[in-house]
N, CA and C atoms as a LAMMPS dump frame, in Angstrom:
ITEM: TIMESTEP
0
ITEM: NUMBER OF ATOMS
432
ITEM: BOX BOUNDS ff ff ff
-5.0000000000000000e+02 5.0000000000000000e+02
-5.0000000000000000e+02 5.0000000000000000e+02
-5.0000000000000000e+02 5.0000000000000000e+02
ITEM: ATOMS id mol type element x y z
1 1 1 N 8.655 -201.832 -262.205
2 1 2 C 8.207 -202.032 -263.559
3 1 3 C 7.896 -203.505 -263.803
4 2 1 N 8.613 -204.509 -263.086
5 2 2 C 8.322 -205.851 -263.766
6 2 3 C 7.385 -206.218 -262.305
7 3 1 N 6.712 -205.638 -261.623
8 3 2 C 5.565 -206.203 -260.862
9 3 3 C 4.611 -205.434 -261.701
10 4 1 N 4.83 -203.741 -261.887
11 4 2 C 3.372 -203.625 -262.702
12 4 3 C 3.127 -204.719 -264.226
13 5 1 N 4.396 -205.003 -264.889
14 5 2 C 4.302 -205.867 -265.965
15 5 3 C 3.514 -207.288 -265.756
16 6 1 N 4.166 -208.116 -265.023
17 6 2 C 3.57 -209.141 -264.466
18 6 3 C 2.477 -209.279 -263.54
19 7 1 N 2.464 -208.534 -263.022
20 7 2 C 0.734 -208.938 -261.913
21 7 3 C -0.095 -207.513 -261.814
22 8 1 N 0.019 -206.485 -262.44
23 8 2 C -0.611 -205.352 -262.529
24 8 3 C -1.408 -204.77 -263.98
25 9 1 N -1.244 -205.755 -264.592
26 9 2 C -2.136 -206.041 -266.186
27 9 3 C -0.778 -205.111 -266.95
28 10 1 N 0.017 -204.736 -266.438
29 10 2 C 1.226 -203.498 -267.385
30 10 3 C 1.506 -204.615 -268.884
31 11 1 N 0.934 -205.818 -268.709
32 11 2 C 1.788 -206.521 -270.193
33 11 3 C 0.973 -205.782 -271.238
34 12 1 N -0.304 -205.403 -271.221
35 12 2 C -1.27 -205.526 -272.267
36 12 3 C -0.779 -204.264 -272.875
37 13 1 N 0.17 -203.498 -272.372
38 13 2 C 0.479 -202.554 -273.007
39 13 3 C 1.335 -202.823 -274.6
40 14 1 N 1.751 -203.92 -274.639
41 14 2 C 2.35 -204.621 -275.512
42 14 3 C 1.684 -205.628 -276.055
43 15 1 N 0.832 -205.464 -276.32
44 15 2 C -0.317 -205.919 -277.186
45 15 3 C -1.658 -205.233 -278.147
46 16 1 N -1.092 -205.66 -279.187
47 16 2 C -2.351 -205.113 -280.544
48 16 3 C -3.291 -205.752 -280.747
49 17 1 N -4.409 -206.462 -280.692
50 17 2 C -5.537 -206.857 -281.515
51 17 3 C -4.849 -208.706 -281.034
52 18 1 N -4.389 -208.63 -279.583
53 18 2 C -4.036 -210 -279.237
54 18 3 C -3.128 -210.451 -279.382
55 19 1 N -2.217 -209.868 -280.187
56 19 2 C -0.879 -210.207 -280.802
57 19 3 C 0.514 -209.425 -279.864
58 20 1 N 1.239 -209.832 -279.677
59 20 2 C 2.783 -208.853 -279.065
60 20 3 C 3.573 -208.465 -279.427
61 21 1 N 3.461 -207.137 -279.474
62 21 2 C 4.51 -206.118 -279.939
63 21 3 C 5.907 -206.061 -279.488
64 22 1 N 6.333 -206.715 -279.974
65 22 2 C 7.866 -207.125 -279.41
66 22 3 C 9.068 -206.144 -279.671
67 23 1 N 8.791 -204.387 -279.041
68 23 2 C 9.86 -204.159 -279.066
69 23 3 C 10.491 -203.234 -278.427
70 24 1 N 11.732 -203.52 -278.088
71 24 2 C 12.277 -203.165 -277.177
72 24 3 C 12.455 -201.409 -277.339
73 25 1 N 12.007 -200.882 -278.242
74 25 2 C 11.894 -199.197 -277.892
75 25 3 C 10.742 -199.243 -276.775
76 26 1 N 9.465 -199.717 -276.622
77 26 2 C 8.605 -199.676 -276.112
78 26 3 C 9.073 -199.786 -274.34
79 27 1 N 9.868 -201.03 -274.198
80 27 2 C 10.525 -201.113 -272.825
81 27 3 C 11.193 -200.143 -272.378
82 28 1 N 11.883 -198.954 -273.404
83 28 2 C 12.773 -198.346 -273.131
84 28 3 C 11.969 -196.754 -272.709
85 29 1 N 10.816 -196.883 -273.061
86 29 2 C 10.098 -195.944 -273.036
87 29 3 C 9.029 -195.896 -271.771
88 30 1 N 8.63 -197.137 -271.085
89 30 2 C 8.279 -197.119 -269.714
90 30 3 C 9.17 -196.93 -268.729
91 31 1 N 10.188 -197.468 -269.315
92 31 2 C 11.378 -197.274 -267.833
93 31 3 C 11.644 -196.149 -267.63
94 32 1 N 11.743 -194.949 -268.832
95 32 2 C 11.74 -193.937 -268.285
96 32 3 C 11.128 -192.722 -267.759
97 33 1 N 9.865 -193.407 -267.736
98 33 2 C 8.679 -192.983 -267.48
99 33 3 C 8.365 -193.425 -265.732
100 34 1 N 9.092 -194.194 -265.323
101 34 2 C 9.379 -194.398 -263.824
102 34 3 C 10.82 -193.361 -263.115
103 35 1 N 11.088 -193.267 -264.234
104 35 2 C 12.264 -192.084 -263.428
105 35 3 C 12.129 -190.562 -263.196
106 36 1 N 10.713 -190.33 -263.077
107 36 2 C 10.13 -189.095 -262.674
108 36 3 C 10.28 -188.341 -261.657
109 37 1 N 10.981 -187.383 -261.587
110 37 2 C 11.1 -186.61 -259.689
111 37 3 C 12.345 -187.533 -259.506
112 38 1 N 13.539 -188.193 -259.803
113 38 2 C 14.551 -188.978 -259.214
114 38 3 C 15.488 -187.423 -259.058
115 39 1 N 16.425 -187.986 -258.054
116 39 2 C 17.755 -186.916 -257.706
117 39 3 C 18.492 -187.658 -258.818
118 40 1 N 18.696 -189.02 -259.264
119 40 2 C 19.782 -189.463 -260.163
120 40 3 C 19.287 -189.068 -261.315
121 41 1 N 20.752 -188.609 -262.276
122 41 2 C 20.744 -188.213 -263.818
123 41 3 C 20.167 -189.776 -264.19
124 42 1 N 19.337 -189.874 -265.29
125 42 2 C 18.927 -190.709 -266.048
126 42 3 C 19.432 -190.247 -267.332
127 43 1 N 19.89 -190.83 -268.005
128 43 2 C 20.594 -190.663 -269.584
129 43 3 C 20.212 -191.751 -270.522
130 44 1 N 19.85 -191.674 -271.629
131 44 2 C 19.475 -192.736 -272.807
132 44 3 C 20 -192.652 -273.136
133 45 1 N 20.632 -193.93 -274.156
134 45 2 C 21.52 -194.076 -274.879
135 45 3 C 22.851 -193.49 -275.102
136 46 1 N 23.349 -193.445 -273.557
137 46 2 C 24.593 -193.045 -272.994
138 46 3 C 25.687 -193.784 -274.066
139 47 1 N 26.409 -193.069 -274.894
140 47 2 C 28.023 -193.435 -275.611
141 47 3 C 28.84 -193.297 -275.04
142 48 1 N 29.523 -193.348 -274.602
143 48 2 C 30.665 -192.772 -273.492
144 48 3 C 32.276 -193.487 -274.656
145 49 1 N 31.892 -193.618 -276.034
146 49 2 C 32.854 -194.339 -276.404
147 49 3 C 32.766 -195.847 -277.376
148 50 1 N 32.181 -196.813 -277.191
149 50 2 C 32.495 -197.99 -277.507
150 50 3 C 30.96 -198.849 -277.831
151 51 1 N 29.988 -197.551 -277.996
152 51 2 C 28.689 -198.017 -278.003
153 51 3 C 27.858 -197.276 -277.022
154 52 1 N 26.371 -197.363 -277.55
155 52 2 C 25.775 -196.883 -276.544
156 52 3 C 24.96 -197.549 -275.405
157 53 1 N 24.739 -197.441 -274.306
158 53 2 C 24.136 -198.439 -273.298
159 53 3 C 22.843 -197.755 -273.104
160 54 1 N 21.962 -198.657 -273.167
161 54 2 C 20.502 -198.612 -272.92
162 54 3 C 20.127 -197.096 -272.185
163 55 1 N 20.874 -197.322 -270.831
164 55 2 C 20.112 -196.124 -269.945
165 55 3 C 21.653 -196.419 -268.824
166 56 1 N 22.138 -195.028 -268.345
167 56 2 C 22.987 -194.843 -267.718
168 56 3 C 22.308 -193.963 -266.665
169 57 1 N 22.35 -194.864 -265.146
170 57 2 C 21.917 -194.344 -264.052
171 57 3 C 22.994 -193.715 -262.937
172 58 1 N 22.885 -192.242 -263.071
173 58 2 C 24.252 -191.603 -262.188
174 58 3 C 23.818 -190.572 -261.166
175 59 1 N 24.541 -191.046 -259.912
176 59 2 C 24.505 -190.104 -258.867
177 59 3 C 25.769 -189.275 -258.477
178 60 1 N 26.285 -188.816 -259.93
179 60 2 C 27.753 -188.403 -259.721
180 60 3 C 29.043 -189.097 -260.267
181 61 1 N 30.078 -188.769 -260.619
182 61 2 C 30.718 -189.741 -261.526
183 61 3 C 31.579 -191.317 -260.339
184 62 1 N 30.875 -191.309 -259.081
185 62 2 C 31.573 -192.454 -258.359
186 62 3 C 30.329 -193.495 -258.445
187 63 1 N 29.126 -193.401 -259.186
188 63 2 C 28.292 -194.14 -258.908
189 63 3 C 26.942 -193.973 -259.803
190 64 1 N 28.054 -194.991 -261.139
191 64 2 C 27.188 -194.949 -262.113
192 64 3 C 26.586 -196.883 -262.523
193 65 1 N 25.215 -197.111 -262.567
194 65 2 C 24.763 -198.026 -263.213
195 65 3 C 24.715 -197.963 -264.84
196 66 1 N 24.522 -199.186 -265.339
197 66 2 C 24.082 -198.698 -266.882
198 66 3 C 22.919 -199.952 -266.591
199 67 1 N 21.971 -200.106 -267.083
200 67 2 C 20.858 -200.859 -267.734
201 67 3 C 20.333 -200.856 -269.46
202 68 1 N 20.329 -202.243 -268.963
203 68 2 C 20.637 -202.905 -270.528
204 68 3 C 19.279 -203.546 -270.744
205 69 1 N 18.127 -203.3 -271.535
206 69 2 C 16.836 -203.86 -272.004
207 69 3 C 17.11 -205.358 -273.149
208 70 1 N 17.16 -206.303 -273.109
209 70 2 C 16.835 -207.178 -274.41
210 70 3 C 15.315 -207.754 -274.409
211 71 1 N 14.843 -208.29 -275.743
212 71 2 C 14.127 -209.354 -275.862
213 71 3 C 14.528 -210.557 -275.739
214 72 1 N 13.922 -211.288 -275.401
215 72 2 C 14.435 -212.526 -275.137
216 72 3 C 14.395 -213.46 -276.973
217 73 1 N 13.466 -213.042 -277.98
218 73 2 C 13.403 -213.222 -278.977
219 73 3 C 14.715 -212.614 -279.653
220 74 1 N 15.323 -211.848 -279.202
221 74 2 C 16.629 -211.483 -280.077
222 74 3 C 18.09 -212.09 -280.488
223 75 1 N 18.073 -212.516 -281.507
224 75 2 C 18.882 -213.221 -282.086
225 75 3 C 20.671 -213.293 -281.608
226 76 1 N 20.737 -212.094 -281.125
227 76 2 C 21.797 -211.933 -280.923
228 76 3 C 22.232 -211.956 -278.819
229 77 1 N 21.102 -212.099 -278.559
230 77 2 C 21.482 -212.229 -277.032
231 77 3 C 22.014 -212.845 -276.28
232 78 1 N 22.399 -213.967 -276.607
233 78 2 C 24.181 -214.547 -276.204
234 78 3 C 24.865 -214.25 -276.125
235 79 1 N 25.136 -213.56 -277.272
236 79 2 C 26.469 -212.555 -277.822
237 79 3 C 26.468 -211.102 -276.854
238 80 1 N 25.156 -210.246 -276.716
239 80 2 C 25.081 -209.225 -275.716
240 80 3 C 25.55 -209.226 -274.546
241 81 1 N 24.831 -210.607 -273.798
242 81 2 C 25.129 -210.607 -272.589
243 81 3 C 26.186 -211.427 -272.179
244 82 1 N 26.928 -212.205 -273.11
245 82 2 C 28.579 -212.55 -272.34
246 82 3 C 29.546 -211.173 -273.011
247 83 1 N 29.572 -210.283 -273.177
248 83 2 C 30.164 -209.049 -273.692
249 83 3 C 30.143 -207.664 -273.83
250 84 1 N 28.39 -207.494 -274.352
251 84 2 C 28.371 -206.178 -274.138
252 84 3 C 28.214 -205.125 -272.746
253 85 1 N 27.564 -205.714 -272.01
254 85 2 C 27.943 -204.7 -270.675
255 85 3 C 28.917 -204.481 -270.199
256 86 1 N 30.034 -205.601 -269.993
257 86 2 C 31.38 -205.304 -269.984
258 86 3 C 31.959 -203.938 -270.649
259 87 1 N 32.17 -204.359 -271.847
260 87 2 C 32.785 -203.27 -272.769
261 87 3 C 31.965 -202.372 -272.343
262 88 1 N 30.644 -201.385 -272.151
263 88 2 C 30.107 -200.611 -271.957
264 88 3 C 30.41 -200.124 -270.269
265 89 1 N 30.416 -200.907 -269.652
266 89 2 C 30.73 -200.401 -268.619
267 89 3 C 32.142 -200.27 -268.088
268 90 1 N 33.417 -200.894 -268.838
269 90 2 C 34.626 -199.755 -268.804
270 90 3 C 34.425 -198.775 -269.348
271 91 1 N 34.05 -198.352 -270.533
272 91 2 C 33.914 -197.015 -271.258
273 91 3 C 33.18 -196.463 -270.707
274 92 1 N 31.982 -195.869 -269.517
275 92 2 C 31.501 -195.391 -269.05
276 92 3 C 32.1 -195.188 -267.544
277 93 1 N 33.033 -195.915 -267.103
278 93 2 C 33.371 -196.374 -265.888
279 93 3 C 32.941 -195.877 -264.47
280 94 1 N 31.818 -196.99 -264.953
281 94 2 C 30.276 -197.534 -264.154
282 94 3 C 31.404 -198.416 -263.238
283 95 1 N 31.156 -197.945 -261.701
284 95 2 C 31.452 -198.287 -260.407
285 95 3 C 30.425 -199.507 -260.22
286 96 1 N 29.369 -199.545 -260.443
287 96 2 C 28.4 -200.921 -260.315
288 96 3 C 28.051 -202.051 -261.327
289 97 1 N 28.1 -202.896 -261.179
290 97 2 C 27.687 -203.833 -261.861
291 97 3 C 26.141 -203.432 -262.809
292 98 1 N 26.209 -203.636 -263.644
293 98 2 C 25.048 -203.756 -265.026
294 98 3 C 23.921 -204.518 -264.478
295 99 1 N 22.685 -203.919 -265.111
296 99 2 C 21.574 -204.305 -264.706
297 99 3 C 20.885 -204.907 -265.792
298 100 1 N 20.403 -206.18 -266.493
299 100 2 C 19.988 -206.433 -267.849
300 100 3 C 18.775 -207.239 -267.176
301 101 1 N 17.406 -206.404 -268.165
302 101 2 C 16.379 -206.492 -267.857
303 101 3 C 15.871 -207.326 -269.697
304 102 1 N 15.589 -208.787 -269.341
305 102 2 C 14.969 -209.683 -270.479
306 102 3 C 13.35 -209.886 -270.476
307 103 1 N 13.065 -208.969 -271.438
308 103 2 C 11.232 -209.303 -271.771
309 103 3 C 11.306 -210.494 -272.162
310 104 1 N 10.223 -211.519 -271.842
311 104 2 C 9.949 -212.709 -272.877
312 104 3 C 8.129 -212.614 -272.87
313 105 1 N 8.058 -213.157 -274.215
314 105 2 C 6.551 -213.183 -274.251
315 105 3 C 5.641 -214.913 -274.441
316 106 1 N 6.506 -215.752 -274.137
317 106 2 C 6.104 -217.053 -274.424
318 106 3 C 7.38 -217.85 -273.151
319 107 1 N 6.483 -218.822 -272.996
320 107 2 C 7.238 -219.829 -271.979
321 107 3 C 8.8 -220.561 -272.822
322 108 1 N 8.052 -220.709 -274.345
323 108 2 C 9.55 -221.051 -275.581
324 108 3 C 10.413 -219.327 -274.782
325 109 1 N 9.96 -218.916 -274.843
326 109 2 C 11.085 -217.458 -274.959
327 109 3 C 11.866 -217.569 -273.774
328 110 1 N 10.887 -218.26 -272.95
329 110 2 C 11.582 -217.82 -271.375
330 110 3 C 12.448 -218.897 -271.277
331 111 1 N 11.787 -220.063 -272.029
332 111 2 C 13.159 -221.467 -271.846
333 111 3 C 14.454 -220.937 -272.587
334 112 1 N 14.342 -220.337 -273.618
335 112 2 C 15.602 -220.268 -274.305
336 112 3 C 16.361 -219.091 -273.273
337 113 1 N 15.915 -218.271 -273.008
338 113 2 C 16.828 -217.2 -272.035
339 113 3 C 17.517 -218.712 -270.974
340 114 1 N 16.73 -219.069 -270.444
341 114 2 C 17.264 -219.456 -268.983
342 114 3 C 18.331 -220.535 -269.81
343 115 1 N 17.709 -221.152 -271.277
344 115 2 C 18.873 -221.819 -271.056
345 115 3 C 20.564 -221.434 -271.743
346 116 1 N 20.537 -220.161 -272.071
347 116 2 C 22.05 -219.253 -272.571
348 116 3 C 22.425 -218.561 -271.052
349 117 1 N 21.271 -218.279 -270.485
350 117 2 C 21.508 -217.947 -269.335
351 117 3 C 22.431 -218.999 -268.348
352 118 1 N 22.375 -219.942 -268.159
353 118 2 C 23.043 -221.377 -267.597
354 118 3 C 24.488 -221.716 -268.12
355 119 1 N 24.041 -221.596 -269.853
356 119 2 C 25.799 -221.969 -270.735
357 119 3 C 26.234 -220.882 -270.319
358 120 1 N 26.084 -219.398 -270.082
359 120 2 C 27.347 -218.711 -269.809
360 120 3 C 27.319 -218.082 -268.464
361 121 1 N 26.862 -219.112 -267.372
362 121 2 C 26.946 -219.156 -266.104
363 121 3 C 26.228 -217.504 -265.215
364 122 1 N 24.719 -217.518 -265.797
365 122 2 C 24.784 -216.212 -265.154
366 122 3 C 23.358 -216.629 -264.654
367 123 1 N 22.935 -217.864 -264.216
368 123 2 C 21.521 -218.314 -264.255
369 123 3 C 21.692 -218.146 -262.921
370 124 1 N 22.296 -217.462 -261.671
371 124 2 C 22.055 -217.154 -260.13
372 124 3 C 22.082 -215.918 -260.166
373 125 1 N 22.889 -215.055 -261.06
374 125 2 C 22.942 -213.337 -261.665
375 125 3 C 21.837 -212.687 -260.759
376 126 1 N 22.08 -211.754 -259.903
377 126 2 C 20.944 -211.288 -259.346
378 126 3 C 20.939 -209.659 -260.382
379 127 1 N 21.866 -209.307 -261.22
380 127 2 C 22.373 -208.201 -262.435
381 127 3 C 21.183 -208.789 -263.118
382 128 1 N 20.612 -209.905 -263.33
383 128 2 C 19.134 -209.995 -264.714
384 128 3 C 18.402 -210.352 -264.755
385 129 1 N 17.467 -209.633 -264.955
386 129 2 C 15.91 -209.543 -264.279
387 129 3 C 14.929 -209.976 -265.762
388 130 1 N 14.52 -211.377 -265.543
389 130 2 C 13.61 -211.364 -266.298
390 130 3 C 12.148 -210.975 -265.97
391 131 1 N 11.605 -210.422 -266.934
392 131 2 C 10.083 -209.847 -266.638
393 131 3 C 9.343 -210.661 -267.841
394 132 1 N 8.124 -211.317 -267.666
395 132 2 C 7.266 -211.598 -268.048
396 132 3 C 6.152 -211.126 -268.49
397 133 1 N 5.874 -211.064 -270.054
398 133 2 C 5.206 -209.971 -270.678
399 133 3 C 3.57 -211.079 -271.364
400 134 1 N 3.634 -212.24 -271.189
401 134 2 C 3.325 -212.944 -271.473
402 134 3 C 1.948 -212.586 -271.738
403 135 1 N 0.457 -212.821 -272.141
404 135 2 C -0.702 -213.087 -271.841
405 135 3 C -1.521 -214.186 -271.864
406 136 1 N -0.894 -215.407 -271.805
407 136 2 C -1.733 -216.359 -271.554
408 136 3 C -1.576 -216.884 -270.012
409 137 1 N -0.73 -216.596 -269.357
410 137 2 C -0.667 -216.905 -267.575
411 137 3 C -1.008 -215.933 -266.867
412 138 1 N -1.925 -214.811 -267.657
413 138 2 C -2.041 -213.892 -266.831
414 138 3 C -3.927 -213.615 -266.716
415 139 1 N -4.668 -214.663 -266.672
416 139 2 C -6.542 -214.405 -266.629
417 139 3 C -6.437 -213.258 -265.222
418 140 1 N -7.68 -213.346 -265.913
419 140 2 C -8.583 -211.942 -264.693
420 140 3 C -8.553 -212.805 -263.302
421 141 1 N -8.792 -211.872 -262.181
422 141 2 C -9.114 -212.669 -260.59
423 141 3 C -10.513 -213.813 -260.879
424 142 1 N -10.976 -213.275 -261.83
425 142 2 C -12.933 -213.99 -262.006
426 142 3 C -12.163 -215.649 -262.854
427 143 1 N -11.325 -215.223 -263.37
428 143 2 C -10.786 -216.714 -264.346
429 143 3 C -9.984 -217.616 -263.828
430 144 1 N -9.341 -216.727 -262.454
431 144 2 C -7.977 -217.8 -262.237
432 144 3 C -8.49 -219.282 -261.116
């Protein structure tokens, strides 16, 4: 998903009349649109208790992921990611580490992730995947 996003034109899907539609139902709605024909249960907005987690990926109860979508524009994403997967993933008790996937749509967006990302030490995290939704670093092959 974040190669078709970034180098497969997939951003423009998040775009109106030039402008970016910033929201995270939309992310939540391609991803599961890649889990077509899988042997693993895919679940939305899995509760198991203490909140619900984005998308709970299970091959049986010894081997469960949860994935967690933010914007990088969201006010509260400091607070998400030093806490909420935790708590979500005892209450689900997810055997793997959390997967948190950050849209940003501006280079401002992407500085501010990397830099909460750094204060709460998760800027080597191979658990968070930023994807780049951007459209100004992305011209045609004829422009670049």
């Amino acid at each position: 998903m974040k190669d078709v996003i970034e180098n497969k034109g997939g951003h423009r899907i998040f775009y109106l009349d030039g402008h970016p539609i910033e929201r995270e139902a939309d992310l939540h709605i391609l991803y599961r649109l890649i889990w077509f024909a899988t042997p693993s249960d895919v679940s939305r907005e899995g509760n198991d208790g203490r909140g619900p987690a984005d998308f709970k990926i299970s091959r049986g109860a010894k081997d469960k992921t949860l994935v967690e979508f933010k914007l990088a524009k969201n006010t509260q994403l400091e607070r998400n990611l030093s806490k909420q997967s935790e708590v979500y993933e005892k209450a689900s008790d997810a055997s793997h580490h959390s997967l948190k996937a950050i849209l940003y749509f501006s280079d401002d967006q992407r500085k501010r992730v990397v830099e909460i990302l750094k204060r709460l030490k998760l800027d080597t995290s191979h658990h968070i995947i930023l994807i780049d939704a951007s459209a100004e670093n992305k011209p045609s092959g004829s422009k670049a």
